[in-house]
C-alpha positions as CSV (number, residue, x, y, z in Angstrom):
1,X,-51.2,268.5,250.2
2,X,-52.7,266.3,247.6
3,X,-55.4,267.4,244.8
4,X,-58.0,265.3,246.6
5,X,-57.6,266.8,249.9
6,X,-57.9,270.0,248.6
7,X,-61.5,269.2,248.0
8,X,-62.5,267.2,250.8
9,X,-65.5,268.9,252.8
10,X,-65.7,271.3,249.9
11,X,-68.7,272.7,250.5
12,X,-68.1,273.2,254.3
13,X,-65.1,275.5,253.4
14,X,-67.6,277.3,250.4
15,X,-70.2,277.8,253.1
16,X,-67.0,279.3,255.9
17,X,-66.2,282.0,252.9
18,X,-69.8,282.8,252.0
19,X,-70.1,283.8,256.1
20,X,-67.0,285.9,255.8
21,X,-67.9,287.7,252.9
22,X,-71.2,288.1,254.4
23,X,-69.8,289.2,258.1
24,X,-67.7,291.8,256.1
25,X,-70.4,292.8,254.3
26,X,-72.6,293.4,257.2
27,X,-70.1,294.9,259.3
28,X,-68.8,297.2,256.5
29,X,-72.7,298.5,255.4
30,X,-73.0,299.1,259.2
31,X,-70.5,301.8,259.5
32,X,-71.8,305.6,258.8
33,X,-70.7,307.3,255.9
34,X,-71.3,310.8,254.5
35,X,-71.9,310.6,250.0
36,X,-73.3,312.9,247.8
37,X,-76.6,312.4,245.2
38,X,-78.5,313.7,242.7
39,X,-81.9,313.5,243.7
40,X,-85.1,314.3,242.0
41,X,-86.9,318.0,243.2
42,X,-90.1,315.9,243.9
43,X,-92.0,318.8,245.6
44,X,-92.4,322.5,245.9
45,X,-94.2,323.8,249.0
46,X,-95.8,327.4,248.2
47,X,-98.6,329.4,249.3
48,X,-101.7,328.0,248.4
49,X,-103.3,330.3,246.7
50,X,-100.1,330.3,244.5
51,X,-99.1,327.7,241.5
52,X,-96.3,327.7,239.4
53,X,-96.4,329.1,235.9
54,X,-93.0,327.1,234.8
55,X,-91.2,323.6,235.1
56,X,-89.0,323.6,237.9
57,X,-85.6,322.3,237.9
58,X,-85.3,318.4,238.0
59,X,-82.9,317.4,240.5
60,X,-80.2,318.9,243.3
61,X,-77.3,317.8,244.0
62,X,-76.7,317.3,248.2
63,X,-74.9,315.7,250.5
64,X,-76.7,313.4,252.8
65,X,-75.3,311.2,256.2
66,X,-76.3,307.6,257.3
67,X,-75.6,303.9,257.9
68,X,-74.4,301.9,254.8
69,X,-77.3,299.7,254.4
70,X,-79.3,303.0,254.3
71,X,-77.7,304.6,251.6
72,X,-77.8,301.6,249.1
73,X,-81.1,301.3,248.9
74,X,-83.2,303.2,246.4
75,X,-86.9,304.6,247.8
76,X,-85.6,307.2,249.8
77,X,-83.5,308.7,246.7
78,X,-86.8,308.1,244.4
79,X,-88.7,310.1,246.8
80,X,-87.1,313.2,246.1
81,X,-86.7,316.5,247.9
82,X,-88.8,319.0,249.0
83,X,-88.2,322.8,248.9
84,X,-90.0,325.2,250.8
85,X,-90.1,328.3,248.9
86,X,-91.4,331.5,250.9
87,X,-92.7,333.7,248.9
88,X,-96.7,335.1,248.7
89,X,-96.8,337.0,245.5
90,X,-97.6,336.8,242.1
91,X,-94.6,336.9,239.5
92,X,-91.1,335.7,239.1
93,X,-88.6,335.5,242.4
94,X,-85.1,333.7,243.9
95,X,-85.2,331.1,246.3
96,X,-81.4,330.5,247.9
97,X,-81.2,326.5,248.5
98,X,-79.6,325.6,251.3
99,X,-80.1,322.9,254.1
100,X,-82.7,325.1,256.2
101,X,-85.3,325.0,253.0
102,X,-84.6,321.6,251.2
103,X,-85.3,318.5,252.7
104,X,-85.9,314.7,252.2
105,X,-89.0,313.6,251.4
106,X,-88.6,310.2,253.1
107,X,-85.6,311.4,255.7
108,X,-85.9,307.9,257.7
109,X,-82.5,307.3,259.2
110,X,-80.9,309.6,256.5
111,X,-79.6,313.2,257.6
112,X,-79.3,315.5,254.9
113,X,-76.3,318.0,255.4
114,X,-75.7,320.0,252.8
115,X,-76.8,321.2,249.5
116,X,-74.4,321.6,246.7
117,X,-76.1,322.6,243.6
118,X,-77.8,324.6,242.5
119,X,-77.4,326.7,245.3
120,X,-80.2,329.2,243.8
121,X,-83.4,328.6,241.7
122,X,-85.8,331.2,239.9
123,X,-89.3,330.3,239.6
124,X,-92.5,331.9,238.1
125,X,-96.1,332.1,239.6
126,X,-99.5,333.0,239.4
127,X,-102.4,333.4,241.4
128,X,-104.3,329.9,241.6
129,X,-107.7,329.9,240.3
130,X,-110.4,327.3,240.1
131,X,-113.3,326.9,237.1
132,X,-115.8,324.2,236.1
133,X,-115.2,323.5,232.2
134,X,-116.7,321.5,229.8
135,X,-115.0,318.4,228.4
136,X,-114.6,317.5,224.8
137,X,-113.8,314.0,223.5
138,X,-110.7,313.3,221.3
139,X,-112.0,309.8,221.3
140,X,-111.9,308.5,217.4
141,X,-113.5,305.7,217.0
142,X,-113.7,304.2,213.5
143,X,-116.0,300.7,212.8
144,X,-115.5,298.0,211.1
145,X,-117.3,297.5,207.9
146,X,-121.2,297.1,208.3
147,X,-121.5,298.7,212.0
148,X,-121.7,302.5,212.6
149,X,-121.5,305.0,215.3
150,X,-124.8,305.4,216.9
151,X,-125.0,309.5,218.0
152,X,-122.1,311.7,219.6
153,X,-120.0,310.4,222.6
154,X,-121.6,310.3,226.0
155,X,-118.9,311.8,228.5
156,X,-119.0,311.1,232.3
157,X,-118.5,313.9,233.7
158,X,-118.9,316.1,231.2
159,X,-118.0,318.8,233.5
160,X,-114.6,318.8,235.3
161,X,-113.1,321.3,237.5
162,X,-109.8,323.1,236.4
163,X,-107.2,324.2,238.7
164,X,-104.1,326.6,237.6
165,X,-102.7,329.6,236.7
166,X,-105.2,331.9,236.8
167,X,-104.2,333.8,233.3
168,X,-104.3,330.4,231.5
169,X,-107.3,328.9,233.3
170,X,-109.2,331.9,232.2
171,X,-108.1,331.7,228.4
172,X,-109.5,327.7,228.4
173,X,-113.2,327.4,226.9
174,X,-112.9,323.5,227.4
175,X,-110.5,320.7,228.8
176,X,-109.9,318.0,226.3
177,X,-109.3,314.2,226.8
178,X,-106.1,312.3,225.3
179,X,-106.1,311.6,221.9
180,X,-106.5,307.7,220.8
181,X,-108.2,306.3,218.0
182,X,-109.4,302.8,217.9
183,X,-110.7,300.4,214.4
184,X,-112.5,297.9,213.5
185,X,-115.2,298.6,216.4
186,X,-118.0,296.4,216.2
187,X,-119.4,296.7,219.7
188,X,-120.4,299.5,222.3
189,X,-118.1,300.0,225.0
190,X,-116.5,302.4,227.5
191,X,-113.1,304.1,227.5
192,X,-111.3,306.0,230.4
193,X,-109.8,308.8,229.0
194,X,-107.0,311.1,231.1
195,X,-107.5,315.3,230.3
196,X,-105.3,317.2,229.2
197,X,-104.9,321.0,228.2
198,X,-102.0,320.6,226.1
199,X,-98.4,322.2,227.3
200,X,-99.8,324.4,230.2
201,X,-98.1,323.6,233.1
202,X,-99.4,323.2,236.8
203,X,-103.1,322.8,235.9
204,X,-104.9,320.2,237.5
205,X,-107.8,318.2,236.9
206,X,-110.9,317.1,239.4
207,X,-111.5,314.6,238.7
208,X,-108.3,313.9,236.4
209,X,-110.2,311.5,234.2
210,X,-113.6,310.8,232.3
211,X,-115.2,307.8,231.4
212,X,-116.1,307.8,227.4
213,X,-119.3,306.1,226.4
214,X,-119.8,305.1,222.6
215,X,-122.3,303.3,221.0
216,X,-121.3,300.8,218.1
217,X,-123.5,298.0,216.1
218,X,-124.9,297.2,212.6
219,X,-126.2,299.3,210.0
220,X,-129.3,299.4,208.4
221,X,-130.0,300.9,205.0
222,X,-133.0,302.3,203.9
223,X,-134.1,304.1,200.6
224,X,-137.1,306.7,200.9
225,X,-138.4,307.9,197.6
226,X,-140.3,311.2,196.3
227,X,-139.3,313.5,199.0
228,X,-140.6,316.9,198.5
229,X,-137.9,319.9,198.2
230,X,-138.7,322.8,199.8
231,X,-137.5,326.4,198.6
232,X,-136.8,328.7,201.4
233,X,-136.1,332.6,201.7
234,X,-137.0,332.9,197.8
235,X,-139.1,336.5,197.6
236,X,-142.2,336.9,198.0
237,X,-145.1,337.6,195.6
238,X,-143.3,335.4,193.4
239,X,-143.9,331.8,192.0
240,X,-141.0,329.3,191.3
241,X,-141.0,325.6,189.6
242,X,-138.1,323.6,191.3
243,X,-137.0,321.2,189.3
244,X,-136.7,318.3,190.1
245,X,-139.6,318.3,192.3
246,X,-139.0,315.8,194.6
247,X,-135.6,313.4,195.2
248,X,-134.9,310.0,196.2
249,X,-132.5,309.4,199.4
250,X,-130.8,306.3,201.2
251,X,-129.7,306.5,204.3
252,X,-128.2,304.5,206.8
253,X,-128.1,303.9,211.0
254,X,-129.2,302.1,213.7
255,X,-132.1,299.2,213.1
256,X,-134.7,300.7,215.0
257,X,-134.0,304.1,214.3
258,X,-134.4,303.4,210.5
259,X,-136.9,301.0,211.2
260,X,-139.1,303.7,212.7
261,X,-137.7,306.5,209.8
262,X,-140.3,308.1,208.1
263,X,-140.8,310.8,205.3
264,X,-141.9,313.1,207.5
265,X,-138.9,313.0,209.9
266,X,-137.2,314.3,206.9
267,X,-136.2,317.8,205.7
268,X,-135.1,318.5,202.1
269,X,-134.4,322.4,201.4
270,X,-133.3,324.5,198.8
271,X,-131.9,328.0,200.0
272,X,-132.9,330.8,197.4
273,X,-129.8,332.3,199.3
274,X,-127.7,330.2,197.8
275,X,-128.7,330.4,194.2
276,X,-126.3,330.7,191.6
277,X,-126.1,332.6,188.2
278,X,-127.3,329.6,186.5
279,X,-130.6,329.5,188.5
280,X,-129.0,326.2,190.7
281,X,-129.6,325.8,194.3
282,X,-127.7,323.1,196.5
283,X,-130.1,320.4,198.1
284,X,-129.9,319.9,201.7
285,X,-131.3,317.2,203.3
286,X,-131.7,317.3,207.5
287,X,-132.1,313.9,209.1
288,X,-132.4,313.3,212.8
289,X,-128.9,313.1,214.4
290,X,-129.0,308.8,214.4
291,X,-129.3,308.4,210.6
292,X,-126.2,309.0,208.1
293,X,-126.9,310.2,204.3
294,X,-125.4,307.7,202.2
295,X,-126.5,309.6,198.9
296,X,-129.5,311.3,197.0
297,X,-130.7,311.0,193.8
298,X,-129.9,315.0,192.6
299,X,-127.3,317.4,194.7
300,X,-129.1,320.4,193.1
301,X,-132.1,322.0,191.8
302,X,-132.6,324.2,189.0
303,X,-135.3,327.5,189.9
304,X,-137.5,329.1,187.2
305,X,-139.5,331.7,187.7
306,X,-143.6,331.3,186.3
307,X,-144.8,334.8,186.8
């Protein structure tokens, strides 16, 4: 047979292997065959007042029974098992796996026959218990230059309900979100935030998330001079000259919050309680919670006594 021959109606014998292969294929992948996986442990079924205190084990090892065309594909393996594990009390207890407790998750068309390791697990449990926590933010937002945080986070809930071992759920005072930290912020927005309560395992979260409100926009500055200090806790049937009298401050914050600052909005103490063997107090100056101190024109004062 010549060269040429050999490739006349070439793609008519291509397309007569192609059906072979495929006819094989199909009849092959048709058959029934019996193979063994690892599979991930995907669920534990206990009683429900109970929760696991531990990690279980990832994965068993069984052996499992169906067509060809079943076993190649991948959901029902990504589905997992699920083991039934009898027991009603609190502490740490055996479960023997076999066939009778572990099963597939998504068993469509695929038998499972036999377990072959582990053939035992040990898990640990505790009582499940239920409270309503507060949620703190671990939200940190830093601006870009110019703009500033206007007041503390606004959380949504700011109450979530805690599920878990009842030992650790009662130890929480709070549930905290993720931790991110975003720059150069010059807008307000909203962030969903998952919770979190660190490495405690099998708590749960309703809802499982909170929605993170933060306010961002320009600064204003503002200086606001002669501000009175006041001397607090000094004894009494005494008189004292502060000096200095009175300090300068500038501030900074949102537009119309400084816009509608005044003096008398403003709090600048000196804490006899605090004086120091030199006769020095520290200043403190108390704004309302929107307005920043950016500096002041004396950090201390200096008491004398006039009679």
């Amino acid at each position: 047979m010549s060269v040429s021959r050999m490739f006349d109606n070439l793609w008519v014998k291509l397309a007569a292997v192609v059906l072979a292969v495929l006819l094989w294929f199909h009849v092959a992948t048709d058959k029934v065959y019996q193979h063994q996986y690892t599979i991930p442990l995907t669920q534990i079924d206990l009683d429900e007042t109970l929760v696991l205190t531990e990690p279980p084990p990832d994965s068993v090892t069984v052996s499992v029974s169906a067509r060809g065309k079943i076993l190649l594909r991948t959901d029902w393996k990504k589905k997992g098992v699920r083991l039934v594990a009898d027991h009603t009390r609190v502490g740490r207890f055996k479960v023997d796996i076999s066939a009778a407790n572990l099963s597939l998750v998504q068993a469509d068309k695929v038998t499972l026959i036999d377990v072959i390791e582990p053939r035992e697990m040990y898990f640990t449990c505790d009582r499940r218990t239920t409270r309503e926590l507060p949620v703190k933010s671990r939200l940190v937002v830093v601006p870009d230059e110019g703009y500033a945080i206007y007041g503390s986070d606004s959380l949504e809930p700011g109450v979530v309900k805690v599920s878990g071992p009842n030992r650790r759920v009662g130890e929480l005072s709070m549930v905290e979100t993720q931790e991110m930290v975003l720059e150069y912020v010059r807008s307000s927005f909203s962030k969903k935030l998952g919770l979190t309560t660190g490495d405690i395992y099998g708590m749960s979260f309703e809802p499982d998330s909170v929605l993170v409100h933060v306010r961002v926009g320009p600064v204003r500055r503002k200086v606001i001079p002669d501000l009175k200090v006041g001397l607090i806790n000094a004894p009494r049937l005494r008189q004292y000259q502060i000096e200095p009298p009175a300090v300068e401050i500038r501030v900074s914050g949102q537009a119309d919050a400084i816009d509608s600052l005044s003096p008398d909005m403003i709090s600048v103490i000196a804490d006899f309680v605090l004086i120091d063997s030199a006769g020095s107090i520290p200043i403190q100056v108390v704004l309302p919670p929107t307005i920043s101190l950016i500096q002041k024109s004396a950090d201390s004062v200096k008491i004398t006594m006039t009679r």
